[in-house]
PDB file of N, CA, C and O in Angstrom:
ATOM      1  N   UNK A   1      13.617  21.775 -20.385  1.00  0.00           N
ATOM      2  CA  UNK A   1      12.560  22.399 -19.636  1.00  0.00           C
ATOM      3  C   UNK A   1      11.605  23.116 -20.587  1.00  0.00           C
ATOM      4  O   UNK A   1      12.078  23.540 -21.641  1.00  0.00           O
ATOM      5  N   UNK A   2      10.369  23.288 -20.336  1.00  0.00           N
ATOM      6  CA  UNK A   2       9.105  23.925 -21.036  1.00  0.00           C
ATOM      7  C   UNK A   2       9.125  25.028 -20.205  1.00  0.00           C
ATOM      8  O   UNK A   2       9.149  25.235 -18.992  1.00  0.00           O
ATOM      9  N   UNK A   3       9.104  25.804 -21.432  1.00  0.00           N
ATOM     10  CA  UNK A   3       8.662  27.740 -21.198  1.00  0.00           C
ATOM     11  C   UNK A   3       7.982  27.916 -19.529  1.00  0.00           C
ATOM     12  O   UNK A   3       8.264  28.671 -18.599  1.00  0.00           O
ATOM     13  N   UNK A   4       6.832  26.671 -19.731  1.00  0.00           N
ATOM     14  CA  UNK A   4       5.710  26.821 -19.061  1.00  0.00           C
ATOM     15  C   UNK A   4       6.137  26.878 -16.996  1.00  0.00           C
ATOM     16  O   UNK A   4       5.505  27.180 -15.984  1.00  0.00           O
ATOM     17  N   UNK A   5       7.704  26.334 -17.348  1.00  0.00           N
ATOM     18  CA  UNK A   5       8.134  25.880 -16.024  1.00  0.00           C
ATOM     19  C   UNK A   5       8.749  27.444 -15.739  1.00  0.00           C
ATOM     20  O   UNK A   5       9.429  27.589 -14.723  1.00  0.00           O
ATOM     21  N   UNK A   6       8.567  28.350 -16.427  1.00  0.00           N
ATOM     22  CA  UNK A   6       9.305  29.336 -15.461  1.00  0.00           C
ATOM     23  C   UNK A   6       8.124  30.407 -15.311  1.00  0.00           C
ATOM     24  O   UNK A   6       8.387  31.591 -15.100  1.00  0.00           O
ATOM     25  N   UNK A   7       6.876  29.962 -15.425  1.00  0.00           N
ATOM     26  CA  UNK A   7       5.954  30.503 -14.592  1.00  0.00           C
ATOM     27  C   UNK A   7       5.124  29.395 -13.277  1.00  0.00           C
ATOM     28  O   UNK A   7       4.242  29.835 -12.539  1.00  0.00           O
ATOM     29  N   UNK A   8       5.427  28.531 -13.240  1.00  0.00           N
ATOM     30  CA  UNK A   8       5.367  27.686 -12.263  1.00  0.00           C
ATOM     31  C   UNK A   8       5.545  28.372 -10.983  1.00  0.00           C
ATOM     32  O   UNK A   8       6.607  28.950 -10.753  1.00  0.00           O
ATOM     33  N   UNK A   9       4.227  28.348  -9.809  1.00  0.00           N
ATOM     34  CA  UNK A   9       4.391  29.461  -9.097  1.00  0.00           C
ATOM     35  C   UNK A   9       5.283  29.206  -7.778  1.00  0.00           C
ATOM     36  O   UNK A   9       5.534  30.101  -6.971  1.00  0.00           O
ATOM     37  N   UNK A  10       5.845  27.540  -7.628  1.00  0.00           N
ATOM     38  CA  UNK A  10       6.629  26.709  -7.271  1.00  0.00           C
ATOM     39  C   UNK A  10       8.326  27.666  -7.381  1.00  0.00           C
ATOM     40  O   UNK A  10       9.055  27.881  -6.413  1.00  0.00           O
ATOM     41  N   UNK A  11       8.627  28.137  -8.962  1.00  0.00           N
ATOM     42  CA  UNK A  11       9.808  28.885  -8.880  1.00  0.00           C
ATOM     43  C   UNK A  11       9.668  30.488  -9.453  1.00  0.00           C
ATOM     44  O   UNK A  11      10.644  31.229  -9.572  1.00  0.00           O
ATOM     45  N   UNK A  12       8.461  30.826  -9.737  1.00  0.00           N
ATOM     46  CA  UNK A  12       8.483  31.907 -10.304  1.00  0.00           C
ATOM     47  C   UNK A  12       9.050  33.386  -9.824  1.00  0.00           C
ATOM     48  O   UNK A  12       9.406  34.416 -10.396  1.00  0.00           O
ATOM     49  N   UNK A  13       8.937  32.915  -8.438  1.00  0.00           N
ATOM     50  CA  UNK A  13       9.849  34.441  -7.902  1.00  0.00           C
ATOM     51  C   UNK A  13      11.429  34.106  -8.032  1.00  0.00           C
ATOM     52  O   UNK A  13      12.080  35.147  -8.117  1.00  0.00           O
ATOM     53  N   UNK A  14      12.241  32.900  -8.071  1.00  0.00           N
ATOM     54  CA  UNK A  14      13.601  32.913  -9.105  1.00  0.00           C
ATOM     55  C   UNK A  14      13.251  33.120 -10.146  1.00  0.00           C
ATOM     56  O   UNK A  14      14.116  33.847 -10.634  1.00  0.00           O
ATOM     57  N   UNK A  15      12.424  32.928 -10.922  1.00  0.00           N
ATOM     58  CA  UNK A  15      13.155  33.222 -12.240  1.00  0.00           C
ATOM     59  C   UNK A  15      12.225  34.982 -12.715  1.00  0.00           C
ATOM     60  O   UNK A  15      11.738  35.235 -13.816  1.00  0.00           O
ATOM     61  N   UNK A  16      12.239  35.777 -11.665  1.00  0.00           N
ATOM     62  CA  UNK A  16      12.155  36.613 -12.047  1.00  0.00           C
ATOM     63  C   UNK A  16      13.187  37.822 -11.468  1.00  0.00           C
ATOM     64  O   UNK A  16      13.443  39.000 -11.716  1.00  0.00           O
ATOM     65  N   UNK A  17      13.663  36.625 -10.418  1.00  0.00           N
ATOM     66  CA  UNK A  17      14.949  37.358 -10.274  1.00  0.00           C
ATOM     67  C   UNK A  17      16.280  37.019 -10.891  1.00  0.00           C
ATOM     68  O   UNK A  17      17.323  37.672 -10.867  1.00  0.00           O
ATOM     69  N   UNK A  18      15.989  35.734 -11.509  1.00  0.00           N
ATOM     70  CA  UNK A  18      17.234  35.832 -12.525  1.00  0.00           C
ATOM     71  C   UNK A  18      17.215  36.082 -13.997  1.00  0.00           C
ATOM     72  O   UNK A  18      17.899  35.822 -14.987  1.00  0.00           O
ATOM     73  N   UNK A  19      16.119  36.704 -13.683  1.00  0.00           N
ATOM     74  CA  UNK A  19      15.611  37.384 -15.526  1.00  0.00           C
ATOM     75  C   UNK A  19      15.187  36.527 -16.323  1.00  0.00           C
ATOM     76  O   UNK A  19      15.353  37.026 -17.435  1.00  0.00           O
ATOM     77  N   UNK A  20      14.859  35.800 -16.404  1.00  0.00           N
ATOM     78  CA  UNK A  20      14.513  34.652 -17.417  1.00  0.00           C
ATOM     79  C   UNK A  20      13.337  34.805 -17.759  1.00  0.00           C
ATOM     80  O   UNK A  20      12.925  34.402 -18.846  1.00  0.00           O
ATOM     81  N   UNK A  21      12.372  35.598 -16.626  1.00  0.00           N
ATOM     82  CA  UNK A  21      11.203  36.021 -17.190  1.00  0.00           C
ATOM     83  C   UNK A  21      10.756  37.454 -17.053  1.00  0.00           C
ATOM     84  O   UNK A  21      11.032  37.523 -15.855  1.00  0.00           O
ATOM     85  N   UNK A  22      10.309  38.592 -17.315  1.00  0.00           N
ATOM     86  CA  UNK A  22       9.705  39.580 -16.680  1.00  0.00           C
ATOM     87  C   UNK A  22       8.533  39.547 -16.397  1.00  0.00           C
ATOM     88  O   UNK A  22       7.552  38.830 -16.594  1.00  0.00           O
ATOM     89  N   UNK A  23       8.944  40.952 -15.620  1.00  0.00           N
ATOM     90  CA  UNK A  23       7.039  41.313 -15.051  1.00  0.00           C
ATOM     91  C   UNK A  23       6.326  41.151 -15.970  1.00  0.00           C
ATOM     92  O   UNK A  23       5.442  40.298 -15.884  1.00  0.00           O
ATOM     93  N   UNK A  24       6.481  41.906 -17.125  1.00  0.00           N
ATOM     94  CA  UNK A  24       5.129  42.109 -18.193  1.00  0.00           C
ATOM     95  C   UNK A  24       5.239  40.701 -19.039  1.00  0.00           C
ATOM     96  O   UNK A  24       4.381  40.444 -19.883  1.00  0.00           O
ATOM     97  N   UNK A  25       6.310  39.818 -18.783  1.00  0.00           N
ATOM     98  CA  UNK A  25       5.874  38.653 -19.841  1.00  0.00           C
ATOM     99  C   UNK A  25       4.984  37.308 -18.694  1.00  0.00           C
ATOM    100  O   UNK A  25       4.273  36.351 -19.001  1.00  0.00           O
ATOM    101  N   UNK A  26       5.388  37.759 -17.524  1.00  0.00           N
ATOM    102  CA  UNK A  26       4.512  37.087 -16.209  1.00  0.00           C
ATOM    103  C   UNK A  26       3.003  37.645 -16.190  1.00  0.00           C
ATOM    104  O   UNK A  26       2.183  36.728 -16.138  1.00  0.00           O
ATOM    105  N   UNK A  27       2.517  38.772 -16.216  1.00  0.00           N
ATOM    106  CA  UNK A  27       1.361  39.516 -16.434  1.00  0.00           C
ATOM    107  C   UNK A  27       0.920  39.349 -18.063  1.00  0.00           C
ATOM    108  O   UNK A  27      -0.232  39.710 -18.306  1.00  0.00           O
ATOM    109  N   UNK A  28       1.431  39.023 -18.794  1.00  0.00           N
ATOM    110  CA  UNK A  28       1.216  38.832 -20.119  1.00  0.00           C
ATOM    111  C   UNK A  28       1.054  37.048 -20.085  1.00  0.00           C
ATOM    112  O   UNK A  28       0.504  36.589 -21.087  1.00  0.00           O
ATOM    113  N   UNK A  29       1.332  36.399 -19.403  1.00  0.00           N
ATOM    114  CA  UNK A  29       1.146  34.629 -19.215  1.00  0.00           C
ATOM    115  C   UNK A  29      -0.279  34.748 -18.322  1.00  0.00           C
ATOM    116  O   UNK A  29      -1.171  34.125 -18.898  1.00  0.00           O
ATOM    117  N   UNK A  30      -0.626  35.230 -17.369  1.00  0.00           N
ATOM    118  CA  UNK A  30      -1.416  35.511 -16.347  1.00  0.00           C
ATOM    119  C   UNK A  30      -2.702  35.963 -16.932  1.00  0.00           C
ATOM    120  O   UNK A  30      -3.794  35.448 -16.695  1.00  0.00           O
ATOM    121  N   UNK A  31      -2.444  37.128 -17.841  1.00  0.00           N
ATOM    122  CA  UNK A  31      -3.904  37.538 -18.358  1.00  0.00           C
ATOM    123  C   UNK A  31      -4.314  36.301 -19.451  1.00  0.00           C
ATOM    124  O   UNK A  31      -5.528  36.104 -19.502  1.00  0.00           O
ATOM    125  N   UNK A  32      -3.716  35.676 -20.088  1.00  0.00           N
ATOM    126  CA  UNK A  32      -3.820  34.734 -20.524  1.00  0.00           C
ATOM    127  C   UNK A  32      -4.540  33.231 -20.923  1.00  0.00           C
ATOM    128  O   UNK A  32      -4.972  32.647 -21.917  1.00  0.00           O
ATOM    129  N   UNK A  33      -4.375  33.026 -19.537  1.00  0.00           N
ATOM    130  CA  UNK A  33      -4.726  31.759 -18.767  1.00  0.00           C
ATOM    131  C   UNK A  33      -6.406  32.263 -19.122  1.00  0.00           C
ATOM    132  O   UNK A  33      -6.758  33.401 -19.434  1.00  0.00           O
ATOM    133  N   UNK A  34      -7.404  30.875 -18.943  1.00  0.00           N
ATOM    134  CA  UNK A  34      -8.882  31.014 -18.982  1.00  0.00           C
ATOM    135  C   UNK A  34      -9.109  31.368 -17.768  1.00  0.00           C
ATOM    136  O   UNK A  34      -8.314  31.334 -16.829  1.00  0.00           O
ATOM    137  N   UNK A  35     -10.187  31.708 -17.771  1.00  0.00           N
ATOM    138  CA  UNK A  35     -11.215  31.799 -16.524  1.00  0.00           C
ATOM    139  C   UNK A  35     -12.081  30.455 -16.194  1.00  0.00           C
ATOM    140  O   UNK A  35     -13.086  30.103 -16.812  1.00  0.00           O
ATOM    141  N   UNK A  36     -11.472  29.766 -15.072  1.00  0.00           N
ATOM    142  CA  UNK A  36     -12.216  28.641 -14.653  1.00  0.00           C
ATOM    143  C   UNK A  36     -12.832  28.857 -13.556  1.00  0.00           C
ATOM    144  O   UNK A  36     -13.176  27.849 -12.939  1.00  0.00           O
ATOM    145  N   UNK A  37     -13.123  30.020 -13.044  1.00  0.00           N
ATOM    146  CA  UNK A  37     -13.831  29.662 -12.126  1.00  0.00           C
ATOM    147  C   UNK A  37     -15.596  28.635 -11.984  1.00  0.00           C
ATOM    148  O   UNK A  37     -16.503  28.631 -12.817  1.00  0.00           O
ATOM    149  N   UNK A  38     -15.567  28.237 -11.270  1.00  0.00           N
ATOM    150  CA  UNK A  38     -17.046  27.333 -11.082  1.00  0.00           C
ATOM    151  C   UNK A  38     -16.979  26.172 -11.962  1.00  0.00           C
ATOM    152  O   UNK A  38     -18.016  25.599 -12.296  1.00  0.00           O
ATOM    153  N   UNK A  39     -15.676  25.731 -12.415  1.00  0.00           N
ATOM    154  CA  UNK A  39     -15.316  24.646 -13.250  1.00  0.00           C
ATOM    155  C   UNK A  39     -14.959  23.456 -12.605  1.00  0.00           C
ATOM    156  O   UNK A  39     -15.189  22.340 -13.069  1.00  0.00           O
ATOM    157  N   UNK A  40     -14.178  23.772 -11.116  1.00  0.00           N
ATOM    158  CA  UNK A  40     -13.413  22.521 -10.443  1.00  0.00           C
ATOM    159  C   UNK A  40     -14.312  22.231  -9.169  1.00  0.00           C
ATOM    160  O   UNK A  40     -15.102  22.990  -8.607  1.00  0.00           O
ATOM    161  N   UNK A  41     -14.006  21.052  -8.902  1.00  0.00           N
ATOM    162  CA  UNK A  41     -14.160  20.488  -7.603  1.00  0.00           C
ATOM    163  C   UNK A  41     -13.068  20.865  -6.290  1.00  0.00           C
ATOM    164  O   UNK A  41     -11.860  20.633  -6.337  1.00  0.00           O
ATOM    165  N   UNK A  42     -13.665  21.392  -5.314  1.00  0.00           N
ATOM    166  CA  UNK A  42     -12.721  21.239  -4.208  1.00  0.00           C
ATOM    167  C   UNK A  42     -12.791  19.963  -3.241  1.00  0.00           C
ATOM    168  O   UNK A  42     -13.838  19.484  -2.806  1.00  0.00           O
ATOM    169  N   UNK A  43     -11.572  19.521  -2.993  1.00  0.00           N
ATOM    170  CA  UNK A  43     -11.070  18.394  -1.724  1.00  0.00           C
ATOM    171  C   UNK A  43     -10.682  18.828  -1.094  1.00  0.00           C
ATOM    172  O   UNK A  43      -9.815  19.669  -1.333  1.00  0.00           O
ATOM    173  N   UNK A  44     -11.116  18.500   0.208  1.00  0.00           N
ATOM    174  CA  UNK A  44     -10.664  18.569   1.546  1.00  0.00           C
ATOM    175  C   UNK A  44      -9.857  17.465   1.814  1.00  0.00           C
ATOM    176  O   UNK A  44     -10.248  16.301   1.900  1.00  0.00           O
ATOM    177  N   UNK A  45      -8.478  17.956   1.970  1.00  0.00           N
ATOM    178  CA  UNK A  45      -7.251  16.788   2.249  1.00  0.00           C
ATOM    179  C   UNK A  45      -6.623  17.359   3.729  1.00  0.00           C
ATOM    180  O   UNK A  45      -6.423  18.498   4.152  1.00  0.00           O
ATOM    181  N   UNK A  46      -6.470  16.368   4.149  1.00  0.00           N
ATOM    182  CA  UNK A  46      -5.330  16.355   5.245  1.00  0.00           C
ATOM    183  C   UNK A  46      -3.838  16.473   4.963  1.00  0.00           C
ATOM    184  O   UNK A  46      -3.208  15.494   4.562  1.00  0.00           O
ATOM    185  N   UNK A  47      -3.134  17.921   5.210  1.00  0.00           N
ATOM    186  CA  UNK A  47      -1.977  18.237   5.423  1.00  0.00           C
ATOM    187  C   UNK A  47      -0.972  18.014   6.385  1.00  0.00           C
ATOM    188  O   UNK A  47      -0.321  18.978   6.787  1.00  0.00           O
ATOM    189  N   UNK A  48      -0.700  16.604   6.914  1.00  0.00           N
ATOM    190  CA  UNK A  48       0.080  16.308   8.168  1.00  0.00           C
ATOM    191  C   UNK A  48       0.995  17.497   8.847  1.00  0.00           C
ATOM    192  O   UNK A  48       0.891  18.100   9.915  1.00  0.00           O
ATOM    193  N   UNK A  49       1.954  17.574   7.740  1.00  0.00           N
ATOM    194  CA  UNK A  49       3.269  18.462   7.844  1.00  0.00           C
ATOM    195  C   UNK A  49       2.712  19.699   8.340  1.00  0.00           C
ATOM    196  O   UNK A  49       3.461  20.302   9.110  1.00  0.00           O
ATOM    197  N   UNK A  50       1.762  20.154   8.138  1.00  0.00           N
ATOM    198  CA  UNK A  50       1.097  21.522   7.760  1.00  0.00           C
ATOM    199  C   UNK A  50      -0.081  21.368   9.759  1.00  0.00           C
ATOM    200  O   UNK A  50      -0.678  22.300  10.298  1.00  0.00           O
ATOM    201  N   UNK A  51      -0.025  20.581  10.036  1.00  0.00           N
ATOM    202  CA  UNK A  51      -0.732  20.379  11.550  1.00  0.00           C
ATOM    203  C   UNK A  51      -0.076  20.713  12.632  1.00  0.00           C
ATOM    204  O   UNK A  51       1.123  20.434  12.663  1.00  0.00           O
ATOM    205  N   UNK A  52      -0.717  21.419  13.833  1.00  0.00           N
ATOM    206  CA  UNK A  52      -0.064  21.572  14.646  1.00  0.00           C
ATOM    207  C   UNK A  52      -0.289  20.589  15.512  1.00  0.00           C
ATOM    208  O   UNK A  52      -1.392  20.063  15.665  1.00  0.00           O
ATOM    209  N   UNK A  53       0.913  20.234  16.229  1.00  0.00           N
ATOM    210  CA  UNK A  53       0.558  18.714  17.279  1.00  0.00           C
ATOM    211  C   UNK A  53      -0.800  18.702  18.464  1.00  0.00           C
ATOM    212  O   UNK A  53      -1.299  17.844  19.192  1.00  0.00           O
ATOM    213  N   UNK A  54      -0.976  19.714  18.269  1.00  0.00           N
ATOM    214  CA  UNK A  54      -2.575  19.847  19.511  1.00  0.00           C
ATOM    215  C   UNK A  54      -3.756  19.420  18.912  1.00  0.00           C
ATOM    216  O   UNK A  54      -4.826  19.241  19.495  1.00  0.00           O
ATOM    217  N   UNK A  55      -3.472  19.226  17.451  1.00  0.00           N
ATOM    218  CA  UNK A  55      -4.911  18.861  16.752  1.00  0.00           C
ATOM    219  C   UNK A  55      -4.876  17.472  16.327  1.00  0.00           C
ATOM    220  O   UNK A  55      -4.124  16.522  16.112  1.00  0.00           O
ATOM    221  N   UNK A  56      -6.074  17.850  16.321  1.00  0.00           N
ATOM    222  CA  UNK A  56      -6.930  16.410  16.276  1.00  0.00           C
ATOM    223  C   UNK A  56      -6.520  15.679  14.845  1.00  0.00           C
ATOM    224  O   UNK A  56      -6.743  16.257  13.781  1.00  0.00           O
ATOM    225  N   UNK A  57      -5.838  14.224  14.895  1.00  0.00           N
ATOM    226  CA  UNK A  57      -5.249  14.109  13.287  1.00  0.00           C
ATOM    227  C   UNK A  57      -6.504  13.528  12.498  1.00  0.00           C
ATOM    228  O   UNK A  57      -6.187  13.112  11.384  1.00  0.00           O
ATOM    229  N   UNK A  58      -7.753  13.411  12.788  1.00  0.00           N
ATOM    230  CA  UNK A  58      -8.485  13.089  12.019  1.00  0.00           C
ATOM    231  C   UNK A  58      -8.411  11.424  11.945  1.00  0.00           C
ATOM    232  O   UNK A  58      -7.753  10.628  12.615  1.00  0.00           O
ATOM    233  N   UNK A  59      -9.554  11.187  10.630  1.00  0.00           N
ATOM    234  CA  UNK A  59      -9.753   9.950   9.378  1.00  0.00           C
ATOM    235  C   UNK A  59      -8.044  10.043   9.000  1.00  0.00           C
ATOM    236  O   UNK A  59      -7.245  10.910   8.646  1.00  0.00           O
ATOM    237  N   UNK A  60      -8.038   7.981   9.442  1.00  0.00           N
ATOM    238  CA  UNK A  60      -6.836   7.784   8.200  1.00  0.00           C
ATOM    239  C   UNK A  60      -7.229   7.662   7.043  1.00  0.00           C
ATOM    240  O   UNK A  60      -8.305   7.090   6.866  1.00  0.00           O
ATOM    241  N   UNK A  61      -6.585   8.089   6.075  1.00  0.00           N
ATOM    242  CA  UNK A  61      -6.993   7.245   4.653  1.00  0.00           C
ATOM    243  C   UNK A  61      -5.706   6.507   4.646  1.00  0.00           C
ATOM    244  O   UNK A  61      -4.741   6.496   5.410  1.00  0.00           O
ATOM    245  N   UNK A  62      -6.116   5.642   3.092  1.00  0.00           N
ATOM    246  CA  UNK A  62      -5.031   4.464   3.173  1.00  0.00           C
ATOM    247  C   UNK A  62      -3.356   5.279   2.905  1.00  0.00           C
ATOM    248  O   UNK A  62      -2.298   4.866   3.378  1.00  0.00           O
ATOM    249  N   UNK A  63      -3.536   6.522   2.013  1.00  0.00           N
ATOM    250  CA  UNK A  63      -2.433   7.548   1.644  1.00  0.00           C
ATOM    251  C   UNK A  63      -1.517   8.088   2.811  1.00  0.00           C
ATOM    252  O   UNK A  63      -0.402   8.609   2.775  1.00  0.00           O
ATOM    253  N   UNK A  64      -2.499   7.741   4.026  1.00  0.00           N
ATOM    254  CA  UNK A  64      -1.644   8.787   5.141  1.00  0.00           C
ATOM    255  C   UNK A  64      -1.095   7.380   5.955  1.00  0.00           C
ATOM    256  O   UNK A  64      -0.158   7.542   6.736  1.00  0.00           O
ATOM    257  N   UNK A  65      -1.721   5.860   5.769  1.00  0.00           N
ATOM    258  CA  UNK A  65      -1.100   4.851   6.686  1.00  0.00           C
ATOM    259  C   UNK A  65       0.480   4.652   6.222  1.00  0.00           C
ATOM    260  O   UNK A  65       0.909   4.409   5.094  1.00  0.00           O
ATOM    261  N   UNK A  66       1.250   4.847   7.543  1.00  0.00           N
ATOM    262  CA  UNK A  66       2.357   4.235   7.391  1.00  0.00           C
ATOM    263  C   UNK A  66       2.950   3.379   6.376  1.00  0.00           C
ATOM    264  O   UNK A  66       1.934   2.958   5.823  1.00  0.00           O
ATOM    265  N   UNK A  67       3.696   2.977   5.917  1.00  0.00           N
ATOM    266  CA  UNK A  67       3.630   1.425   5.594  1.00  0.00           C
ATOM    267  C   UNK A  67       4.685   0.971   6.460  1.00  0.00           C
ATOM    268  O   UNK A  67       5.438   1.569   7.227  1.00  0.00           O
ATOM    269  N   UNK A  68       4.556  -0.175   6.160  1.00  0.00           N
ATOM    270  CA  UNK A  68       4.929  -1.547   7.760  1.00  0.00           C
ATOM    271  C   UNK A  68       6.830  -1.404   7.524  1.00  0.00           C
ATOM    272  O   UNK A  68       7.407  -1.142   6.468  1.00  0.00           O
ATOM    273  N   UNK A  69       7.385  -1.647   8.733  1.00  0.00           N
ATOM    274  CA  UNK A  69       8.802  -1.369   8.679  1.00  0.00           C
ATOM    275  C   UNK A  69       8.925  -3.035   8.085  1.00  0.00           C
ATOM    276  O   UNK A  69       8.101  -3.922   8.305  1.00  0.00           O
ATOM    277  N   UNK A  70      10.362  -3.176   7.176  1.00  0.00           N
ATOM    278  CA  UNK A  70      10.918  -3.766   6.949  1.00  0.00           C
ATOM    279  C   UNK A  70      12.159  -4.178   7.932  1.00  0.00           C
ATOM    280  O   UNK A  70      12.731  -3.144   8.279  1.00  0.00           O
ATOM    281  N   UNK A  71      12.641  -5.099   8.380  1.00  0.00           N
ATOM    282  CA  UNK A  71      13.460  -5.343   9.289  1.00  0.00           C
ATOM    283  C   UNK A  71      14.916  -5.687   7.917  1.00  0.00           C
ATOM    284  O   UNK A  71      14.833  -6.381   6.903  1.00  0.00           O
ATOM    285  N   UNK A  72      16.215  -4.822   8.488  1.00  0.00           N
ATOM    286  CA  UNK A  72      16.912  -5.143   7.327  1.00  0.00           C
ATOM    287  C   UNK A  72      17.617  -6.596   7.071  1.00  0.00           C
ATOM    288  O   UNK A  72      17.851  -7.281   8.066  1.00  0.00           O
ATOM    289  N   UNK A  73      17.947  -7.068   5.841  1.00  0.00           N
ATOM    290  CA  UNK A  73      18.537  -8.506   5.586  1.00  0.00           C
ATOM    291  C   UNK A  73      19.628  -8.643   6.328  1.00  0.00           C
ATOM    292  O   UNK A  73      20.228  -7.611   6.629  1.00  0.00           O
ATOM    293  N   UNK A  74      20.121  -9.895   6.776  1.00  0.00           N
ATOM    294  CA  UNK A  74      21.223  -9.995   7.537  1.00  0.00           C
ATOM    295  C   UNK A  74      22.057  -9.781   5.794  1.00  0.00           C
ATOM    296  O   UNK A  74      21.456  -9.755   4.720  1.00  0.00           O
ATOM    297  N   UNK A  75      23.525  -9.658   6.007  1.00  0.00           N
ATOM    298  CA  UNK A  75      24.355  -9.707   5.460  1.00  0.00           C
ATOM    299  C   UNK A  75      24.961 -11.450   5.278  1.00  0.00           C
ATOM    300  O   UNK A  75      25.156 -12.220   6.218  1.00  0.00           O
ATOM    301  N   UNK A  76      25.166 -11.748   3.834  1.00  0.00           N
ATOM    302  CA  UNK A  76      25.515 -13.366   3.836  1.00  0.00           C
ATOM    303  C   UNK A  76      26.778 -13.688   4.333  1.00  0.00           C
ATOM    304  O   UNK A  76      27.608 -12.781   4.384  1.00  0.00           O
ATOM    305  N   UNK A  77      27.126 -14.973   4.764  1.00  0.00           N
ATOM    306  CA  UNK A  77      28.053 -14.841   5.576  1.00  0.00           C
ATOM    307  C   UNK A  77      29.320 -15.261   4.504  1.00  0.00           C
ATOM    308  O   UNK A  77      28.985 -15.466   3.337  1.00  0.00           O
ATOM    309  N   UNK A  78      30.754 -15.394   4.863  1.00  0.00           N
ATOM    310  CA  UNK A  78      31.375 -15.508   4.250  1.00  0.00           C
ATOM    311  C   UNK A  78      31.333 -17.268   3.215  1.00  0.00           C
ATOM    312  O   UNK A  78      31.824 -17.427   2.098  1.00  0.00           O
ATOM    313  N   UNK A  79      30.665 -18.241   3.975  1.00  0.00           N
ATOM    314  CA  UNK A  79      30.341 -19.243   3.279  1.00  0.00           C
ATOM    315  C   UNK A  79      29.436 -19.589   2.372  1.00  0.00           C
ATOM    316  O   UNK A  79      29.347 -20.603   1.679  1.00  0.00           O
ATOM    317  N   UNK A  80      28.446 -18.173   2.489  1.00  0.00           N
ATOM    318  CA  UNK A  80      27.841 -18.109   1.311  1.00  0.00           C
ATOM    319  C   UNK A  80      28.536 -17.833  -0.100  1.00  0.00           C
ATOM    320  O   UNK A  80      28.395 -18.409  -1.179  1.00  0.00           O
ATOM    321  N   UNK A  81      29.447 -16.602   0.334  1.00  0.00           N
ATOM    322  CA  UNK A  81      29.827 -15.916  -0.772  1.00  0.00           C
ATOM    323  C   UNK A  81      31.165 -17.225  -1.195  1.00  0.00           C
ATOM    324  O   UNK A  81      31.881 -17.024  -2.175  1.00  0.00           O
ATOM    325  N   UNK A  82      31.307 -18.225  -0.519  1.00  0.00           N
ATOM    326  CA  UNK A  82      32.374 -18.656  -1.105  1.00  0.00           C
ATOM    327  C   UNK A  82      31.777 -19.983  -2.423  1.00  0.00           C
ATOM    328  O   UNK A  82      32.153 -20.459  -3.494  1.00  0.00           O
ATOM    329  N   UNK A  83      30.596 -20.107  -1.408  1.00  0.00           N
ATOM    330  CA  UNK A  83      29.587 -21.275  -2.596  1.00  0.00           C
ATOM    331  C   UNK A  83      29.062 -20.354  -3.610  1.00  0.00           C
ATOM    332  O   UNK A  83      28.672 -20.943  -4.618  1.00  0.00           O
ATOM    333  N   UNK A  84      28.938 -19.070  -3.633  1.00  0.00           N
ATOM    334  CA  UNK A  84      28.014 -18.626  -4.360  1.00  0.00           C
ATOM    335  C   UNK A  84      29.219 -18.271  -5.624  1.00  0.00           C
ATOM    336  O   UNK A  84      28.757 -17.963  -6.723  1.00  0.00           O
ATOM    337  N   UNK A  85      30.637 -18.311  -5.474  1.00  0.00           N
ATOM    338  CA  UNK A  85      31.778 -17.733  -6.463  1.00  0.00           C
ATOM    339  C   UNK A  85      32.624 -19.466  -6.843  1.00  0.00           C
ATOM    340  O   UNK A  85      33.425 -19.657  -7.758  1.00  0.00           O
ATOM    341  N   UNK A  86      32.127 -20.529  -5.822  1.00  0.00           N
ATOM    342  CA  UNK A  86      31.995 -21.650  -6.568  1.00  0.00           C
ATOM    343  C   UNK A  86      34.039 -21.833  -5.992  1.00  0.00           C
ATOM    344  O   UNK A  86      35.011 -22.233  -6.632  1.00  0.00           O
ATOM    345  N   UNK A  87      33.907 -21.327  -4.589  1.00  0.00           N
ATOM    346  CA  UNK A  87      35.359 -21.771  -4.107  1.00  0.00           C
ATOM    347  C   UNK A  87      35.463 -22.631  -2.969  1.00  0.00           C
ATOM    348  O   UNK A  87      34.808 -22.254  -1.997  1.00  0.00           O
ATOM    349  N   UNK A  88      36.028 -23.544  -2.854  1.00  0.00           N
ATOM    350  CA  UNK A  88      36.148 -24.389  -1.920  1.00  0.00           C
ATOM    351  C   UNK A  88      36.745 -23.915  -0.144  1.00  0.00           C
ATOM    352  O   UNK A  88      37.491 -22.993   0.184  1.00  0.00           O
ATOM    353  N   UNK A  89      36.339 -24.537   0.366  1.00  0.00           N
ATOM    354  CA  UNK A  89      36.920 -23.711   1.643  1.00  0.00           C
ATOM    355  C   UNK A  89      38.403 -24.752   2.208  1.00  0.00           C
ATOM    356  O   UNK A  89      39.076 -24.394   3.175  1.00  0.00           O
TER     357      UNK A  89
END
């Protein structure tokens, strides 16, 4: 693992409760970092999980289509497996 993963804000409140990092070395990573503001682009994405069922689900994009069910393989039958191990019946 990289240093960088135990300020990851994903786990950073564990690992400041299991000491691995402190306050002042978290505030010392924090002051750190550049100032980007007015640097990035914002996207507007659709959060499914994050919707409540009364709303409106919007534009599909191709990311949010399903993909198509697979129907599962039958299982081979025992006369396969007996040609396929090359035994006579």
């Amino acid at each position: 693992m990289t240093e960088l993963f135990n300020y990851d804000v994903r786990v950073r409140e564990r690992m400041l409760r299991r000491g691995a990092i402190s306050d002042s070395e978290l505030a010392k990573h924090l002051d750190a970092l550049p100032d980007l503001e007015g640097r990035f682009d914002e996207l507007a994405l659709r959060q499914p999980a994050l919707q409540r069922g009364d709303e409106p689900a919007g534009p599909r994009t191709p990311s949010a289509i399903a993909p198509r069910s697979v129907p599962p393989a039958s299982p081979p039958s025992t006369e396969d497996l007996d040609e396929e191990w090359g035994e006579d019946s």
